[in-house]
Residue frames as qw, qx, qy, qz and C-alpha x, y, z in Angstrom:
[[0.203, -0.662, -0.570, 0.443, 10.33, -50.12, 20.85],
 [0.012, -0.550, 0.002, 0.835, 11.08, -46.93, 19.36],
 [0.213, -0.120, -0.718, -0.652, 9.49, -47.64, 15.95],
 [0.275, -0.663, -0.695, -0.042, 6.10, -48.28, 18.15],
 [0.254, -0.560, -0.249, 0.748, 7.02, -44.86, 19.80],
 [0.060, 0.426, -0.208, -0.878, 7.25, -43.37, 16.61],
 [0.053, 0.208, 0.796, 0.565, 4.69, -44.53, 15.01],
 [0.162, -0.730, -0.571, 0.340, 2.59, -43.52, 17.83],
 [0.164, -0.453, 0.064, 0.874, 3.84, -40.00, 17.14],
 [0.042, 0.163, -0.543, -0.822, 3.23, -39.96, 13.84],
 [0.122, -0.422, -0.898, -0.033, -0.25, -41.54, 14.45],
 [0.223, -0.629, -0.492, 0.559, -0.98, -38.72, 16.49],
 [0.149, -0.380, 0.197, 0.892, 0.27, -36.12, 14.49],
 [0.066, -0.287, -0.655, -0.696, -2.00, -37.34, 11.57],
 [0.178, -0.557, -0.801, 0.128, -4.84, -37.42, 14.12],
 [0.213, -0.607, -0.144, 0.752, -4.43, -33.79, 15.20],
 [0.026, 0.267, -0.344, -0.900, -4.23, -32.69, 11.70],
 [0.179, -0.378, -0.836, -0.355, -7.15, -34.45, 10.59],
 [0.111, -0.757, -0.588, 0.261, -9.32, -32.67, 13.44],
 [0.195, -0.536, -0.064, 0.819, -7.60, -29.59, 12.36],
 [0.023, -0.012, -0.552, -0.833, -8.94, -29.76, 8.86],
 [0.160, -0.524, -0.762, -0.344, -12.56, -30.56, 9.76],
 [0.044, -0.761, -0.494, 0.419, -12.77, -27.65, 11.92],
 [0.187, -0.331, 0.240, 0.893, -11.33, -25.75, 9.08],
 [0.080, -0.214, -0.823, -0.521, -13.99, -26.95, 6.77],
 [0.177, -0.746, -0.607, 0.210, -16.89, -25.95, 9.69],
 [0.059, 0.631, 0.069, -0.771, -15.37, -22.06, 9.71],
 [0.022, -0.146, 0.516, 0.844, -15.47, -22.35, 5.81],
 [0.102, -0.464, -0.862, -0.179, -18.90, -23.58, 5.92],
 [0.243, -0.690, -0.513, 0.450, -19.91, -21.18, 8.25],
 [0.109, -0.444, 0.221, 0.861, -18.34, -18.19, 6.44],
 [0.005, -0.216, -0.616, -0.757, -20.28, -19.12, 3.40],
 [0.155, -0.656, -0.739, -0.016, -23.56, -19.36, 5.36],
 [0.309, -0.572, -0.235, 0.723, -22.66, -16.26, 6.88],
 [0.032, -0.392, 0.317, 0.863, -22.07, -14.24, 3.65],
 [0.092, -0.370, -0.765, -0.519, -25.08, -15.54, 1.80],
 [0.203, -0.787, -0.530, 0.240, -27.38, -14.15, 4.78],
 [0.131, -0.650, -0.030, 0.748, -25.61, -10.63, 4.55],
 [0.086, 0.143, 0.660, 0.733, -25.94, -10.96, 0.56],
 [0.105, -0.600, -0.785, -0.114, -29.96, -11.55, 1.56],
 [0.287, -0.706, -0.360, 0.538, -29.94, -8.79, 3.51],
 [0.219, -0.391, 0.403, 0.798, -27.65, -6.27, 1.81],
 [0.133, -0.299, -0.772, -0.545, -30.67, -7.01, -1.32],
 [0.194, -0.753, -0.603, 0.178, -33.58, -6.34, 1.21],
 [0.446, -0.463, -0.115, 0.758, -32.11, -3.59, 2.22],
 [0.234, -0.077, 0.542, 0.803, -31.47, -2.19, -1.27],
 [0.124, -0.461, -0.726, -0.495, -34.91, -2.86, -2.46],
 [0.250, -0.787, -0.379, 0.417, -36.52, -1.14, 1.37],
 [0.314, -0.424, 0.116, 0.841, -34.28, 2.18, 0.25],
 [0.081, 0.132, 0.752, 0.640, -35.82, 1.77, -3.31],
 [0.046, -0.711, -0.650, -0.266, -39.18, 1.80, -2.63],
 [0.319, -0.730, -0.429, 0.426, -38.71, 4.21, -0.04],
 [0.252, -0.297, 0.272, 0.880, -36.91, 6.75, -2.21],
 [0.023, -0.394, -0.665, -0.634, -39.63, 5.77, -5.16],
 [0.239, -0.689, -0.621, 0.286, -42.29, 7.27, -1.88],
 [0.256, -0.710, -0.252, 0.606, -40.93, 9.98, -1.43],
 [0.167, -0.374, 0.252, 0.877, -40.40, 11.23, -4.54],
 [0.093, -0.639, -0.714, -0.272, -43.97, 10.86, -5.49],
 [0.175, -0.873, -0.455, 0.000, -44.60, 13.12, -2.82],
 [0.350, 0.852, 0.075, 0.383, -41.85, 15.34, -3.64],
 [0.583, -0.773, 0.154, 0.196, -39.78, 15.04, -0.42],
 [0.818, 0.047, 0.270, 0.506, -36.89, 13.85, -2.45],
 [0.485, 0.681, 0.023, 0.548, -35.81, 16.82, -4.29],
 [0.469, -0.849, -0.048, -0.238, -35.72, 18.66, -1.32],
 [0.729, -0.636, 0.252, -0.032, -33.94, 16.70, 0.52],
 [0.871, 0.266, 0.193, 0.364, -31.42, 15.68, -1.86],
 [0.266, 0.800, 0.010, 0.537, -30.78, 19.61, -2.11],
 [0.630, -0.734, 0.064, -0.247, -30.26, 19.36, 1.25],
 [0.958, -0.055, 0.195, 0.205, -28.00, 16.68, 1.15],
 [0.712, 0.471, 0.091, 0.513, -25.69, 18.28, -1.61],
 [0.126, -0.882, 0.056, -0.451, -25.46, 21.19, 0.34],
 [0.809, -0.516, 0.281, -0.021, -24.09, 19.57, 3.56],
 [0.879, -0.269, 0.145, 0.367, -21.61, 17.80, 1.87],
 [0.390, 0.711, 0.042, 0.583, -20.12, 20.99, 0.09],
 [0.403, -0.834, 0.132, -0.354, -20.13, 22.44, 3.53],
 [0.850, -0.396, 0.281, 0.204, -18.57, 19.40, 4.99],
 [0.729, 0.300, 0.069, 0.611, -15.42, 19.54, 1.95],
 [0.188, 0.795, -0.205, 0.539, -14.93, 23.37, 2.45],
 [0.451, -0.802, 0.316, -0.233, -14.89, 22.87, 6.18],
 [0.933, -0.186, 0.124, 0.281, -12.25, 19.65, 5.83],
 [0.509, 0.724, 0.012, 0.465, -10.28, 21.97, 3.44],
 [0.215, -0.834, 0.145, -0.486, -9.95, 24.55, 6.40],
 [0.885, -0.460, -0.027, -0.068, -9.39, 21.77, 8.70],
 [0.845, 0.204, 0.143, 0.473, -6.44, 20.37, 7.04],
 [0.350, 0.688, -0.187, 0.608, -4.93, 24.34, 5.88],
 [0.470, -0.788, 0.089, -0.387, -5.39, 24.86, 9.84],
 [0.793, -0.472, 0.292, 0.251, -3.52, 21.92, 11.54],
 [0.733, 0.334, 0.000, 0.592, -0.69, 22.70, 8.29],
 [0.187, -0.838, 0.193, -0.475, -0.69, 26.27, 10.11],
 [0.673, -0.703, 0.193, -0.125, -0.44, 24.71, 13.59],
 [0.885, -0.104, 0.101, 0.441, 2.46, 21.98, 12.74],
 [0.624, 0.382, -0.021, 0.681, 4.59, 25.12, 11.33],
 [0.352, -0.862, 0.143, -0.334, 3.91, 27.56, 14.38],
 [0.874, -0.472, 0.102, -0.053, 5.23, 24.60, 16.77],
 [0.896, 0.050, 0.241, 0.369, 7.86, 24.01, 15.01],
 [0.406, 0.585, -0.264, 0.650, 9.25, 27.23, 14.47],
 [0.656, -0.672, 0.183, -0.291, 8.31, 27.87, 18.54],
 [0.925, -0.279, 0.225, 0.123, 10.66, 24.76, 19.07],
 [0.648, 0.220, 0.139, 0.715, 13.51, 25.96, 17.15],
 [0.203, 0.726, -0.202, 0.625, 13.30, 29.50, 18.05],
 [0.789, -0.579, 0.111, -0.176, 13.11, 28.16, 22.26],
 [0.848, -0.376, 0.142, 0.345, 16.31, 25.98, 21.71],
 [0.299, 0.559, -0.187, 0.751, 18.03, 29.09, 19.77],
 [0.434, -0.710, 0.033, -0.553, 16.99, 30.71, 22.85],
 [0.815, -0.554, 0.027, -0.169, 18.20, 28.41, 25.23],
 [0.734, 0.120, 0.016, 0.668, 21.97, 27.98, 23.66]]
């Protein structure tokens, strides 16, 4: 009786893993379908940006705006610079504030 008990187990066990590999095999399917459509895309995309860049710099928006562009993010690095010397300011105010409070309080 226990050999028919365990075989049952072990019946099961194969059964269980068997359904567990064919839904593994549906997410891997699915992941591929998935990442070929965002390939398609990601290419559309690319080529929309292309032409649209090749537009505009016919008519001459591009330089412009590119100067534009380069500007901004020079602005944006000096002002992260500041950002960054500012909170190293703040963490060494607090921290002498908190050590000159618990001198102060002994």
């Amino acid at each position: 009786m226990e050999a028919n008990g365990n075989l049952k187990n072990t019946i099961d066990d194969l059964t269980q893993r068997l359904t567990d590999l064919e839904k593994s095999k549906k997410v891997e399917a699915t992941q591929v379908e998935v990442q070929k459509v965002q390939t398609e895309m990601l290419l559309k995309l690319r080529a929309i940006r292309e032409s649209m860049l090749n537009e505009n710099a016919s008519q001459g928006v591009l330089s412009s705006s590119m100067i534009e562009m380069e500007k901004l993010r020079d602005e944006n690095a000096k002002l992260k610079q500041k950002v960054t010397k500012h909170e190293y300011r703040i963490t060494h105010l607090v921290r002498n504030l908190l050590k000159q409070s618990t001198n102060e309080s002994k």
